[in-house]
N, CA, C and O atoms as a printed pandas DataFrame, in Angstrom:
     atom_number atom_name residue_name chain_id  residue_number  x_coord  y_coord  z_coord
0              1         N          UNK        A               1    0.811   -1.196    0.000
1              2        CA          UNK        A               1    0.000    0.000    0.000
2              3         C          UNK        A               1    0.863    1.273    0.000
3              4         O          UNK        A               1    0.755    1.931   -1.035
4              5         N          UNK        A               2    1.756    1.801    0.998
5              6        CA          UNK        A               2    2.728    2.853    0.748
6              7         C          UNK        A               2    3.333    2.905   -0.367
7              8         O          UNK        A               2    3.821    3.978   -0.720
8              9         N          UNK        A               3    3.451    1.641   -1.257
9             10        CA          UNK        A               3    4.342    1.914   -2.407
10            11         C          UNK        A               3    3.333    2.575   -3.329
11            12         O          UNK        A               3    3.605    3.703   -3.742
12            13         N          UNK        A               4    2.256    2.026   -3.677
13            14        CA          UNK        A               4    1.039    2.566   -4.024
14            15         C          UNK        A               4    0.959    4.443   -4.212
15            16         O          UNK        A               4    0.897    5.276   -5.116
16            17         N          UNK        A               5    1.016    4.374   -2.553
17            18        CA          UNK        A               5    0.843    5.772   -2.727
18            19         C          UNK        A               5    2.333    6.801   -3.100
19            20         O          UNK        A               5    2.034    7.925   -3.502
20            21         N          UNK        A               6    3.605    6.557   -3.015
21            22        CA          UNK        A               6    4.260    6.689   -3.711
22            23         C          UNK        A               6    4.444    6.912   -4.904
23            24         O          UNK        A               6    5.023    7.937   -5.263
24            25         N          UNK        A               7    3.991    6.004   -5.762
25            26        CA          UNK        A               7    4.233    5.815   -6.930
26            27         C          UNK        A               7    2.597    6.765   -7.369
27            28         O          UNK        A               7    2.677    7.283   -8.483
28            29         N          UNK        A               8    1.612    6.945   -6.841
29            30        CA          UNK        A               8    0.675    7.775   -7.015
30            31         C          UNK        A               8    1.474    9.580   -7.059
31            32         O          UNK        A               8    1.523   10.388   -7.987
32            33         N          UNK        A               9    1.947    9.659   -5.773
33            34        CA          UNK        A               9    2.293   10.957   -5.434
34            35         C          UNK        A               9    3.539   11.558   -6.330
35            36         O          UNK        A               9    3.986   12.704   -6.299
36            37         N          UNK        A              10    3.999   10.365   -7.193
37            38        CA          UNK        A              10    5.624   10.636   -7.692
38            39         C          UNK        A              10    4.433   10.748   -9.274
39            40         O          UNK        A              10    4.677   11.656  -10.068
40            41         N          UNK        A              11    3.748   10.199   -9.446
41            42        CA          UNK        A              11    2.888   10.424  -11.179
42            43         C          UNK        A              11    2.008   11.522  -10.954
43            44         O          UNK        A              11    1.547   12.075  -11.953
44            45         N          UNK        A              12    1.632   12.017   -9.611
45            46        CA          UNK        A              12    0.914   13.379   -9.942
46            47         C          UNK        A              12    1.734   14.589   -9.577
47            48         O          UNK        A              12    1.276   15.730   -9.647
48            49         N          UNK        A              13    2.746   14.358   -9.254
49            50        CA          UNK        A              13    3.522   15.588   -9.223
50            51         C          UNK        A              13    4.601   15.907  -10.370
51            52         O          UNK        A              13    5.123   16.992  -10.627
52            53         N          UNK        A              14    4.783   14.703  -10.966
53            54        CA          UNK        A              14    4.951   14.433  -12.612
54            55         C          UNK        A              14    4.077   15.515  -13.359
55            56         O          UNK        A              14    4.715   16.488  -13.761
56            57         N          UNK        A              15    2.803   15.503  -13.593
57            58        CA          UNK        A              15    1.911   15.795  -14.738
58            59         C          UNK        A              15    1.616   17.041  -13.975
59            60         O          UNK        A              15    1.068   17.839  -14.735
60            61         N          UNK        A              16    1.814   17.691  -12.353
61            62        CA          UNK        A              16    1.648   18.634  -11.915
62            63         C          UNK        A              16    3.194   19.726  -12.510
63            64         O          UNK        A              16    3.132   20.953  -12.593
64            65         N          UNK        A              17    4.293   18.999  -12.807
65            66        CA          UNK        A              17    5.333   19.814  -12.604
66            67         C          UNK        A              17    5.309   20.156  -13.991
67            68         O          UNK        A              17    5.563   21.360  -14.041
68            69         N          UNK        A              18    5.134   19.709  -15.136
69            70        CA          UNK        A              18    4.925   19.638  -16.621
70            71         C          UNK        A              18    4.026   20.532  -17.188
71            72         O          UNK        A              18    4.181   20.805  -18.378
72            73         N          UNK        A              19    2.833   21.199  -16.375
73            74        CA          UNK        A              19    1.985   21.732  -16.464
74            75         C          UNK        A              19    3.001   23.757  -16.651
75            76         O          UNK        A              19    3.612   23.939  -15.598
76            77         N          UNK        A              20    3.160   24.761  -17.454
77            78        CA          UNK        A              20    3.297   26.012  -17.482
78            79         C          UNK        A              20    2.387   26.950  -16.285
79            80         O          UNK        A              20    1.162   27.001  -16.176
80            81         N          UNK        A              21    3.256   27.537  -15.589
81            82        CA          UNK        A              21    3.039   28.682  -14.431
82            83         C          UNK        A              21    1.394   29.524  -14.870
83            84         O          UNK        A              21    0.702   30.040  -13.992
84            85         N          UNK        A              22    1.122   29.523  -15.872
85            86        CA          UNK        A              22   -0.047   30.416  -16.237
86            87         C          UNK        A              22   -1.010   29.024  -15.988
87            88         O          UNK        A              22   -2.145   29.483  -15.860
88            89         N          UNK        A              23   -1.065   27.948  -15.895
89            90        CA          UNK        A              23   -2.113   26.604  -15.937
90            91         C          UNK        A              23   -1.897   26.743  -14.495
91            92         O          UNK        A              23   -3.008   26.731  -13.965
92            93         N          UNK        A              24   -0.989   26.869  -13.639
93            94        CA          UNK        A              24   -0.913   26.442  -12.518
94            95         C          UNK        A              24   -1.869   27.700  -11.838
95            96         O          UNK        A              24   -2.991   27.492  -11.377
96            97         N          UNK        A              25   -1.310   28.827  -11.864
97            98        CA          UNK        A              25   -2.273   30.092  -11.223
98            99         C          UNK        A              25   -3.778   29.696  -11.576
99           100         O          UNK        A              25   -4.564   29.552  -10.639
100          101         N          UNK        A              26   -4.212   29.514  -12.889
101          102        CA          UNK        A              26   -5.323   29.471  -12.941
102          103         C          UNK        A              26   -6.385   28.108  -12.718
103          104         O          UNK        A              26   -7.609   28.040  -12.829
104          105         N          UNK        A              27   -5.282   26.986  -12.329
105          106        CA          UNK        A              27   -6.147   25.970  -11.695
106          107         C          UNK        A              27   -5.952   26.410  -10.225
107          108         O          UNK        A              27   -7.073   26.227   -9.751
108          109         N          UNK        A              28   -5.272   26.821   -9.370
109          110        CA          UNK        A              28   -5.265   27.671   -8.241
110          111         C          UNK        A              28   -6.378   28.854   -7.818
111          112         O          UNK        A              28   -6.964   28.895   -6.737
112          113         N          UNK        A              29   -6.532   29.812   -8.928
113          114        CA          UNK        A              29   -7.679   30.813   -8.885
114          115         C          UNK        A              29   -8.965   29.606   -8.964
115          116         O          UNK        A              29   -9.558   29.451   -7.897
116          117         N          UNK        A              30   -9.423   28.767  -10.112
117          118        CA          UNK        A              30  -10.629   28.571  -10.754
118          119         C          UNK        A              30  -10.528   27.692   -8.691
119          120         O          UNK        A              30  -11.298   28.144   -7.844
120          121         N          UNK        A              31   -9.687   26.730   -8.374
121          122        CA          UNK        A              31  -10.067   26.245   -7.127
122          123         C          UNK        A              31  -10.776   26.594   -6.475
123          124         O          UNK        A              31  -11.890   26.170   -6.170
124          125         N          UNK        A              32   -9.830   27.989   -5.966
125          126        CA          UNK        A              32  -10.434   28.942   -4.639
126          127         C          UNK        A              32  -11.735   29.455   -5.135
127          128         O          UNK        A              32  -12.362   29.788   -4.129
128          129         N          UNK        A              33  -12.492   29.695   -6.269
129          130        CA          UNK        A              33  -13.365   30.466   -6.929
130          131         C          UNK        A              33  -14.589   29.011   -6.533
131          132         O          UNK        A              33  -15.715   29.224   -6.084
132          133         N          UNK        A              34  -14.079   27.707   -6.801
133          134        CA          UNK        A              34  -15.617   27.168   -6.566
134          135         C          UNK        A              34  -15.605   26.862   -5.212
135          136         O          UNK        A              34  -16.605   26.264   -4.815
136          137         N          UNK        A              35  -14.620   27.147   -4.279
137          138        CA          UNK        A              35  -14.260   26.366   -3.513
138          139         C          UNK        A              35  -15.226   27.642   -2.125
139          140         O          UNK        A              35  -15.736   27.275   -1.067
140          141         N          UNK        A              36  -15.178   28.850   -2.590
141          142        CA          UNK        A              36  -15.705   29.944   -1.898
142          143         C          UNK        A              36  -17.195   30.039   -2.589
143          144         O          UNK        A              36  -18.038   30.630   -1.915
144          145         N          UNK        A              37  -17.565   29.570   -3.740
145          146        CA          UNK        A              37  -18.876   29.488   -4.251
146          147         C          UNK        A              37  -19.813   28.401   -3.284
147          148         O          UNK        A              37  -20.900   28.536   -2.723
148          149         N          UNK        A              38  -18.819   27.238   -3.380
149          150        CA          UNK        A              38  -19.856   25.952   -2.323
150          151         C          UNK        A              38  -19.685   26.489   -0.787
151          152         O          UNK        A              38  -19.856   25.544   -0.017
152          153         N          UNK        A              39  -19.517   27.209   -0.383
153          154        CA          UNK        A              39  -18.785   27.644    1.185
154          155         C          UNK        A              39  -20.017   29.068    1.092
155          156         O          UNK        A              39  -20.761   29.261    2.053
156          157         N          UNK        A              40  -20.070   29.727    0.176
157          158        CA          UNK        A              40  -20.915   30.493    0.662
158          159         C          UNK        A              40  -22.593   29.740    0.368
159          160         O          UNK        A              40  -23.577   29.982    1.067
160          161         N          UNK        A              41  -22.581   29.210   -0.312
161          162        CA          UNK        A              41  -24.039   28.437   -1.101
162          163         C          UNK        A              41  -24.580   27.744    0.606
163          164         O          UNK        A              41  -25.571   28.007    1.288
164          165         N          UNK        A              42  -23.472   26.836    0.826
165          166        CA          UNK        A              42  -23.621   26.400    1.942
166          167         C          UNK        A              42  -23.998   27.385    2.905
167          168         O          UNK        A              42  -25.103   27.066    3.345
168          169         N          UNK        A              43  -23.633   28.308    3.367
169          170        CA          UNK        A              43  -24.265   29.253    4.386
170          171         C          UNK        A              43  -25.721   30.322    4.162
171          172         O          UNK        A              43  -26.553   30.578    5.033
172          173         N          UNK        A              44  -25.713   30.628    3.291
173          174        CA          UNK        A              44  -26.778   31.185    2.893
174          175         C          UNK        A              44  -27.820   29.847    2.617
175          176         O          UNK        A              44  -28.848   30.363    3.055
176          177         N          UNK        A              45  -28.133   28.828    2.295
177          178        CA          UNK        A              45  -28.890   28.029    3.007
178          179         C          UNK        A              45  -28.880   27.682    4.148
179          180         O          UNK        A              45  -29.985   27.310    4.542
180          181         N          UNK        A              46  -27.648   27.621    5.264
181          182        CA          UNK        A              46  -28.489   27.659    6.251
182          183         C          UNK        A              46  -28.837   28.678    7.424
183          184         O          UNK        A              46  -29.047   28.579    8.633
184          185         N          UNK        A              47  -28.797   29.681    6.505
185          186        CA          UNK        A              47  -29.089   31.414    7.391
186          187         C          UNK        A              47  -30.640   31.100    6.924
187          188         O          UNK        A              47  -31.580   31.067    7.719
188          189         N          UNK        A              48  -30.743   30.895    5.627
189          190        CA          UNK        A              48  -31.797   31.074    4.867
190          191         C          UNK        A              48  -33.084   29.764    5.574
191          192         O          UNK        A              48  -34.305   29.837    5.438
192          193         N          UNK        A              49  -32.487   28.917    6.138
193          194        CA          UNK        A              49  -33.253   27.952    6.709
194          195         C          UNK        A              49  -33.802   28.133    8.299
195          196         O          UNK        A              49  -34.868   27.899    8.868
196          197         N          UNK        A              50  -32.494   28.678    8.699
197          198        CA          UNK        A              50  -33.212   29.161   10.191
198          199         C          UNK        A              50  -34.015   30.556   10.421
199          200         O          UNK        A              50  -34.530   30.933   11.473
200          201         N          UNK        A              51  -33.988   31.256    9.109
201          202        CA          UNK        A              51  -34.680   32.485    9.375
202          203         C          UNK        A              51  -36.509   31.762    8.717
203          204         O          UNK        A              51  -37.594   32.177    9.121
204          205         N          UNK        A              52  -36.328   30.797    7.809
205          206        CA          UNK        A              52  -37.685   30.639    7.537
206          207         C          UNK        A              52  -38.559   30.278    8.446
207          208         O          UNK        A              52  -39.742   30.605    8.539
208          209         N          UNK        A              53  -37.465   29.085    9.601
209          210        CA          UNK        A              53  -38.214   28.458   10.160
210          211         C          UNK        A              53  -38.567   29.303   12.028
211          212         O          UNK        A              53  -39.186   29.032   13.058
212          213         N          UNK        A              54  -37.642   30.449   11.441
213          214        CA          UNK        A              54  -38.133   31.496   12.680
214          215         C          UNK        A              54  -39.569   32.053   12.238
215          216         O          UNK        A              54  -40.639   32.047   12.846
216          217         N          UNK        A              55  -39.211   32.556   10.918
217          218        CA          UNK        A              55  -40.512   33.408   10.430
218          219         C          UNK        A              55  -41.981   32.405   10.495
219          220         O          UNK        A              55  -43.060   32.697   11.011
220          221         N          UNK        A              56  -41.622   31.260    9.847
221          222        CA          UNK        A              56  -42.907   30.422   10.426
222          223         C          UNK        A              56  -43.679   30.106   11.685
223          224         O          UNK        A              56  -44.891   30.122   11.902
224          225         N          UNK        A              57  -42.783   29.851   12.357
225          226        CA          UNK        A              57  -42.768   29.843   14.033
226          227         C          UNK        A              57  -43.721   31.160   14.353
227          228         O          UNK        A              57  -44.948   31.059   14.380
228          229         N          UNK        A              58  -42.940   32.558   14.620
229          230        CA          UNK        A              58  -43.949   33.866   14.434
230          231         C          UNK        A              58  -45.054   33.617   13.816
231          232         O          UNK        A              58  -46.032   33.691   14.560
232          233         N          UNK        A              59  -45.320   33.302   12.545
233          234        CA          UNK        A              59  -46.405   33.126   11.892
234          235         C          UNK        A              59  -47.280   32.564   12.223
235          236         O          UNK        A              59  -48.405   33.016   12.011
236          237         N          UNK        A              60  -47.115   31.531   12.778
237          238        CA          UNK        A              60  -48.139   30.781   13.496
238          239         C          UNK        A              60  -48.690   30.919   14.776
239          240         O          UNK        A              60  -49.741   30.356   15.084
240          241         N          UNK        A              61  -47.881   31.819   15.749
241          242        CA          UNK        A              61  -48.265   32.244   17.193
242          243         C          UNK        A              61  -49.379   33.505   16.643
243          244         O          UNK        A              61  -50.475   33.619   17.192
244          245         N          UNK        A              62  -49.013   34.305   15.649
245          246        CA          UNK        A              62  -49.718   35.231   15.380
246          247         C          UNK        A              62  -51.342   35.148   14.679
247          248         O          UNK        A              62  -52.192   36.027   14.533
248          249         N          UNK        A              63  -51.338   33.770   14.350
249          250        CA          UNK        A              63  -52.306   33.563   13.618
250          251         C          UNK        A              63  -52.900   32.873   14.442
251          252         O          UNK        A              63  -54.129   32.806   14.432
252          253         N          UNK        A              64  -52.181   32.250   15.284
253          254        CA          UNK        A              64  -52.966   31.608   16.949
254          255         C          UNK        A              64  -53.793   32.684   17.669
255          256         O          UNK        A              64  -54.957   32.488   18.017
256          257         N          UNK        A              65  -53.079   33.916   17.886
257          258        CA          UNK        A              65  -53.615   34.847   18.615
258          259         C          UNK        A              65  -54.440   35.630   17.777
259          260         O          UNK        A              65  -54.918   36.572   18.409
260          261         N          UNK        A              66  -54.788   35.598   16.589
261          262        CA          UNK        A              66  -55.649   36.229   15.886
262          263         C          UNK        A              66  -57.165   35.578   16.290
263          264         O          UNK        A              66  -58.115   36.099   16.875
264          265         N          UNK        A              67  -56.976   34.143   15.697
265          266        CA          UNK        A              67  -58.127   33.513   15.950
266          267         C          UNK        A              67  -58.384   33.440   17.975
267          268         O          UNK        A              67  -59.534   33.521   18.407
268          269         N          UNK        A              68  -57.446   33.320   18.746
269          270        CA          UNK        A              68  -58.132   33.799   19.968
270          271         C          UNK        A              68  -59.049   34.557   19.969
271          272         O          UNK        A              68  -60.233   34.251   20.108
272          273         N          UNK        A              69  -58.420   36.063   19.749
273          274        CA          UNK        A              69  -58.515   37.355   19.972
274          275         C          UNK        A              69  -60.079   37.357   19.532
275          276         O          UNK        A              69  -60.996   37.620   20.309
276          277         N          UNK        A              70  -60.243   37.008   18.099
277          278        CA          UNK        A              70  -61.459   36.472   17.593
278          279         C          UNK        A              70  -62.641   36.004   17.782
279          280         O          UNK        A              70  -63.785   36.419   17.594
280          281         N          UNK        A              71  -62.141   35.016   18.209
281          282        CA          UNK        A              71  -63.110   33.723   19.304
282          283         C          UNK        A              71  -63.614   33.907   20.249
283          284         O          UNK        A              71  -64.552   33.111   20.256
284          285         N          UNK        A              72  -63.634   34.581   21.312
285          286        CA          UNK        A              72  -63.686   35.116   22.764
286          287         C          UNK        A              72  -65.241   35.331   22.788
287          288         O          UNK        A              72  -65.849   34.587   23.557
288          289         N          UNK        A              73  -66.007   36.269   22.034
289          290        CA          UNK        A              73  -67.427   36.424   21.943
290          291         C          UNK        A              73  -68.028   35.196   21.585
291          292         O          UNK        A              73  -68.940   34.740   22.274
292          293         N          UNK        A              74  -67.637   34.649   20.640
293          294        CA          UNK        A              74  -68.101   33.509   20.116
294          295         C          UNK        A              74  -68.339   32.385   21.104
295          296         O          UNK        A              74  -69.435   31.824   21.087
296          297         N          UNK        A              75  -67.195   31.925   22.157
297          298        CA          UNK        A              75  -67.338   31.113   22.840
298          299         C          UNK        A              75  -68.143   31.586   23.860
299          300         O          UNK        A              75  -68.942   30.763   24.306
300          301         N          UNK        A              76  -68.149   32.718   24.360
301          302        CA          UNK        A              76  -68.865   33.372   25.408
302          303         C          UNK        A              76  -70.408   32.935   25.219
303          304         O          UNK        A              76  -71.172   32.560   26.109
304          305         N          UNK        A              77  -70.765   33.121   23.399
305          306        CA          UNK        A              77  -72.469   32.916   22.965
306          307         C          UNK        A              77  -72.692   31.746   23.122
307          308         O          UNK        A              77  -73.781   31.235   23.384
308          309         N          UNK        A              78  -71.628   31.203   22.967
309          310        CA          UNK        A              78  -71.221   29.055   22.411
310          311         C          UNK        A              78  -72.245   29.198   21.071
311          312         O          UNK        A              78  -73.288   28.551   20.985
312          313         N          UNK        A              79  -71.787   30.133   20.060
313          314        CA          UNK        A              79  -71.528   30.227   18.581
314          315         C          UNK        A              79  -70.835   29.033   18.123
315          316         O          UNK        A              79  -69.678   29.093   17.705
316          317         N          UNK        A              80  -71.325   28.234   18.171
317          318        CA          UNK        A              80  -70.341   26.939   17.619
318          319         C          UNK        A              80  -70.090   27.148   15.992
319          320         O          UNK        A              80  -68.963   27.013   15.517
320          321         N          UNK        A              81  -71.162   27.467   15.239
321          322        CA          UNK        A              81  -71.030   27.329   14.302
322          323         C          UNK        A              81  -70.510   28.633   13.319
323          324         O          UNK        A              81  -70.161   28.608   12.139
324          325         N          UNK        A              82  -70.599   29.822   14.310
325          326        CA          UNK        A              82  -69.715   30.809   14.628
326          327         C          UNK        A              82  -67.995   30.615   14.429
327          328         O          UNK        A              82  -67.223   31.001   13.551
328          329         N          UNK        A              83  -67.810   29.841   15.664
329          330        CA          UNK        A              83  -66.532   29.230   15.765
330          331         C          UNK        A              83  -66.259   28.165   14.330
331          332         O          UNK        A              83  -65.032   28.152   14.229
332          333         N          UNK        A              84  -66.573   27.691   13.723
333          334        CA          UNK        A              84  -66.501   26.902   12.479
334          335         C          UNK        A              84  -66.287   27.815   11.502
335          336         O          UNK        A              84  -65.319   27.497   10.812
336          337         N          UNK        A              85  -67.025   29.240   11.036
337          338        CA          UNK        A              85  -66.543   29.669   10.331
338          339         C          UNK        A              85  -65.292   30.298   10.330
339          340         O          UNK        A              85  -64.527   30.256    9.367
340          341         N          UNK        A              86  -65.072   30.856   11.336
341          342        CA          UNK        A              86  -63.972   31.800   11.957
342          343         C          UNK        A              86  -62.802   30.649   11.582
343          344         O          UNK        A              86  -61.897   30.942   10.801
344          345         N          UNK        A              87  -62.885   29.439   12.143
345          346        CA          UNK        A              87  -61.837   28.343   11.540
346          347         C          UNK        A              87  -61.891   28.476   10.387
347          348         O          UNK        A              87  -60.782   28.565    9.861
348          349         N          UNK        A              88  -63.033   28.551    9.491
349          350        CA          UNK        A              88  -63.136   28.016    7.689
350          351         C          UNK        A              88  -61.919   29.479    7.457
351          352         O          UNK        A              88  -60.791   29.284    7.004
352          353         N          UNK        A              89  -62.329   30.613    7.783
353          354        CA          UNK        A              89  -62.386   32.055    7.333
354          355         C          UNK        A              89  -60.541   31.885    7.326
355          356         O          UNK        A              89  -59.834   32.144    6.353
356          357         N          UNK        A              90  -60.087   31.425    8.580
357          358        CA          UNK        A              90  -58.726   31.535    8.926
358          359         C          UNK        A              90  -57.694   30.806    8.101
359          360         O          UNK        A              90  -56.523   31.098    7.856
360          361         N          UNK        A              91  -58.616   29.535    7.650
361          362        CA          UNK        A              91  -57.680   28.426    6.573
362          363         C          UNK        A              91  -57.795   29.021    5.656
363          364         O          UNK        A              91  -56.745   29.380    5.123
364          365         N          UNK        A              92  -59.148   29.438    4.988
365          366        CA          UNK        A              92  -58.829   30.264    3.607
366          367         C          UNK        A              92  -58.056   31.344    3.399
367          368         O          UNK        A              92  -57.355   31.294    2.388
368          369         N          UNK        A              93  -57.962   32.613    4.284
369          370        CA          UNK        A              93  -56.985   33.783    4.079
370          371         C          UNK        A              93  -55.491   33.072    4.728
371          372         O          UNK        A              93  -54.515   33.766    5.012
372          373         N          UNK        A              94  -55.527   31.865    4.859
373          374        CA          UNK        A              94  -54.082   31.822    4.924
374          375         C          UNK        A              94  -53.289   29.677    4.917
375          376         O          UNK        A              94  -53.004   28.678    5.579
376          377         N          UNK        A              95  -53.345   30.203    3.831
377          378        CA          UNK        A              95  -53.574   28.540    2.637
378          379         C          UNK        A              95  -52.304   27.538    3.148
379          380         O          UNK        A              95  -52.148   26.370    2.793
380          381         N          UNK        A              96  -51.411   28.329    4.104
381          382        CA          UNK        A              96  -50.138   27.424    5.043
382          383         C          UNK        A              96  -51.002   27.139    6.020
383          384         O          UNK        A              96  -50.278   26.914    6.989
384          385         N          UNK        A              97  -51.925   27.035    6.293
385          386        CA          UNK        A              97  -52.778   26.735    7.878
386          387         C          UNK        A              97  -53.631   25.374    7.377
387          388         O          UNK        A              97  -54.550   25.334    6.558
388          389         N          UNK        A              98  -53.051   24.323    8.104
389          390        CA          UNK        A              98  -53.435   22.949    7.555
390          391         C          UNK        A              98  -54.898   22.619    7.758
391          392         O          UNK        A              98  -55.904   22.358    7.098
392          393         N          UNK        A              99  -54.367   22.813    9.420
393          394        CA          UNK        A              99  -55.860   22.316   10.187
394          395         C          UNK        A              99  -55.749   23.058   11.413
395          396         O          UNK        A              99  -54.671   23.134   12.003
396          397         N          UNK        A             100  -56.809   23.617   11.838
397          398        CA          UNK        A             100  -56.900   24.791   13.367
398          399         C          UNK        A             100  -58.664   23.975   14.275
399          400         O          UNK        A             100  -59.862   23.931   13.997
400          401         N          UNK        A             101  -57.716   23.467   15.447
401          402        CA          UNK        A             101  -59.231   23.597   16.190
402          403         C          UNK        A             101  -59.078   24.835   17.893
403          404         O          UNK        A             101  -58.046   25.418   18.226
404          405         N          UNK        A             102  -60.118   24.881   18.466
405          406        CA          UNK        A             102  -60.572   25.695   19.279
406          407         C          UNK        A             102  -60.947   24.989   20.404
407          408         O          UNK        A             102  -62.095   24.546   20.366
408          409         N          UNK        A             103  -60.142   24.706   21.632
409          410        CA          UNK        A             103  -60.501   23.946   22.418
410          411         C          UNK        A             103  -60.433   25.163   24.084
411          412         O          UNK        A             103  -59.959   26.295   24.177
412          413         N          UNK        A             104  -61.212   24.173   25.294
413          414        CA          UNK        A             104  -61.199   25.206   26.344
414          415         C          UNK        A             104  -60.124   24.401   27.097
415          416         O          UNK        A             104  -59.449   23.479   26.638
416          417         N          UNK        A             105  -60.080   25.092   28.749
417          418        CA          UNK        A             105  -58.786   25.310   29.625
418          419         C          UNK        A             105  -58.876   23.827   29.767
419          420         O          UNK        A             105  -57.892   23.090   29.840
420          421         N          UNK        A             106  -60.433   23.340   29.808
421          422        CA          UNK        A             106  -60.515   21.654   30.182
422          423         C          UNK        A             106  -60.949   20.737   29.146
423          424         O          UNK        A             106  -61.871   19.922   29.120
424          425         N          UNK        A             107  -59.704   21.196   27.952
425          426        CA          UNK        A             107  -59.939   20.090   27.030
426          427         C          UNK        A             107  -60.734   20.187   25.923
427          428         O          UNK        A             107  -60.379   20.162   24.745
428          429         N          UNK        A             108  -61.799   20.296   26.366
429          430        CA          UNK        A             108  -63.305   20.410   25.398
430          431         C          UNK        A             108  -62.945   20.760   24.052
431          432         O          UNK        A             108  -62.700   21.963   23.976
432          433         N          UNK        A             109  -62.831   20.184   23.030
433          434        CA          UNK        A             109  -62.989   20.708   21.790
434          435         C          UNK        A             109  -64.328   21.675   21.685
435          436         O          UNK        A             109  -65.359   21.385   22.292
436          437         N          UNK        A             110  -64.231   22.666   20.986
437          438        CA          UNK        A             110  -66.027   23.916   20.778
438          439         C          UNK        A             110  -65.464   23.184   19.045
439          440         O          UNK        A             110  -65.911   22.097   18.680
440          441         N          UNK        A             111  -64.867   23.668   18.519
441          442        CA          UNK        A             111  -64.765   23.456   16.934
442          443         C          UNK        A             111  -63.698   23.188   16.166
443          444         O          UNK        A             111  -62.647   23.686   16.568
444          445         N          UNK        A             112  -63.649   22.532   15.149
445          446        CA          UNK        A             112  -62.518   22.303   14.619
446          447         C          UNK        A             112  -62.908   22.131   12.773
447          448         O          UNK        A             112  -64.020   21.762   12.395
448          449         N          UNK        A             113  -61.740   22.485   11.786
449          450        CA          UNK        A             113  -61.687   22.109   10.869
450          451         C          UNK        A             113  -62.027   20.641   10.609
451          452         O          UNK        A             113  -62.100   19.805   11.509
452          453         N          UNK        A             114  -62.216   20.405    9.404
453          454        CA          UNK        A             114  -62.463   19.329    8.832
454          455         C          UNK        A             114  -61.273   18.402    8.619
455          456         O          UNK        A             114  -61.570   17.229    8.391
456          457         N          UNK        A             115  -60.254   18.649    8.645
457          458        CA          UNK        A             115  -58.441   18.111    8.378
458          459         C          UNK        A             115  -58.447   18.102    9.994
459          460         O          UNK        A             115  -57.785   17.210   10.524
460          461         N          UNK        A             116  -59.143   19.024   10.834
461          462        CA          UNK        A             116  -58.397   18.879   12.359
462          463         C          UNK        A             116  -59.450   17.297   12.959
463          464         O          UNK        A             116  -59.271   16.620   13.972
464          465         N          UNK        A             117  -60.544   17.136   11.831
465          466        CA          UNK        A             117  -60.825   16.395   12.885
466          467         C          UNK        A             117  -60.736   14.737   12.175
467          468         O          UNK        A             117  -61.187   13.736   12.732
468          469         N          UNK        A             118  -60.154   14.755   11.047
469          470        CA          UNK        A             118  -59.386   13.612   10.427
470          471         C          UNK        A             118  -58.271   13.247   11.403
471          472         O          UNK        A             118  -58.321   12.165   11.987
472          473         N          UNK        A             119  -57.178   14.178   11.624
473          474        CA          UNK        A             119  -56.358   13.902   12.049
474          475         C          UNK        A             119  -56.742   13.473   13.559
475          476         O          UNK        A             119  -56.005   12.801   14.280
476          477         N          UNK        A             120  -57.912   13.931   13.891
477          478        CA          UNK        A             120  -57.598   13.502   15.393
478          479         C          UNK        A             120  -58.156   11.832   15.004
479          480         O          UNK        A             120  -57.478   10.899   15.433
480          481         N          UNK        A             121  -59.227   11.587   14.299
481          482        CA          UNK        A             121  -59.696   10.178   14.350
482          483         C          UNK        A             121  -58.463    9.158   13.948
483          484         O          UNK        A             121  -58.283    8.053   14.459
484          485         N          UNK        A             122  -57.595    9.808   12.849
485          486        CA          UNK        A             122  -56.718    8.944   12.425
486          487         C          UNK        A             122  -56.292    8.883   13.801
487          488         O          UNK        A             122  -56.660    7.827   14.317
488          489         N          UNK        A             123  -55.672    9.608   14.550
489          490        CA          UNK        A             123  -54.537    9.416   15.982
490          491         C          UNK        A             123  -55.475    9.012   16.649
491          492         O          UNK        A             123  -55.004    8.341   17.568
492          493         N          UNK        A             124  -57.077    9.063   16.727
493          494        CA          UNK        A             124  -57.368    7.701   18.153
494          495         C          UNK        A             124  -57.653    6.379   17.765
495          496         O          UNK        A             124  -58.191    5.554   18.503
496          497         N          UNK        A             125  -57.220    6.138   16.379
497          498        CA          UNK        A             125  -57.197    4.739   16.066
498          499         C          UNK        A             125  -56.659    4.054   16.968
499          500         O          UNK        A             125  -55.684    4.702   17.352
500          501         N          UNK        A             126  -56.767    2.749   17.742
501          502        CA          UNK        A             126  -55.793    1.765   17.842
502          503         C          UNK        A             126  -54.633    0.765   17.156
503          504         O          UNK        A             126  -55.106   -0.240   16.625
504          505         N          UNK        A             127  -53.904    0.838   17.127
505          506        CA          UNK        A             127  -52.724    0.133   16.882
506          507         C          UNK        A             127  -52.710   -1.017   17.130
507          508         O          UNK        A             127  -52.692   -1.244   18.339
508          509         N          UNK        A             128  -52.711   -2.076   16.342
509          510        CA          UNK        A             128  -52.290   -3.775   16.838
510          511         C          UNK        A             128  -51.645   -3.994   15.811
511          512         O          UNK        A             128  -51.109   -5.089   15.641
């Protein structure tokens, strides 16, 4: 194996030394040139990844507290069907909002989307 790499390191420094000073600078420049292209690509995805998944995060507390803010009379009337639209109203003006339900301090679902309440039947399936 060492001879291997020997005889590797003695044939590429062969075809490296054979090569004219103007080939050498510019396989040197073109290097550093992709070499700072994948190095920045790489960071700006992941600046670009933790700021989305900040901005989403916000996005969703805000759209939590909208529909609170919202809701409050509604539950007060027990507008249920009140509360259903206000869910419909909230998925449509904002088409990243999968599924939203409206529950109290003790649990109680008042209303939920149609996707919120798939998902809950799928999750009280049993498992065997």
């Amino acid at each position: 194996m060492p001879h291997q790499v020997v005889r590797w390191t003695t044939t590429l420094w062969q075809i490296v030394g054979s090569v004219n000073i103007r080939a050498k600078i510019l396989g040197i420049v073109l290097g550093l040139v992709v070499l700072m292209g994948v190095a920045a690509t790489i960071e700006v995805r992941t600046l670009l990844n933790h700021t989305l998944t900040v901005q989403t995060h916000e996005r969703s507390i805000a759209i939590a507290r909208d529909v609170a803010a919202r809701s409050t009379d509604l539950v007060l009337m027990r507008d249920y069907y009140g509360l259903f639209r206000l869910l419909r109203d909230t998925q449509e003006n904002n088409p990243d909002v999968r599924y939203a339900f409206i529950s109290l301090i003790q649990r109680a679902r008042l209303s939920r989307t149609p996707l919120a309440a798939a998902f809950r039947s799928v999750c009280a399936m049993p498992t065997r």
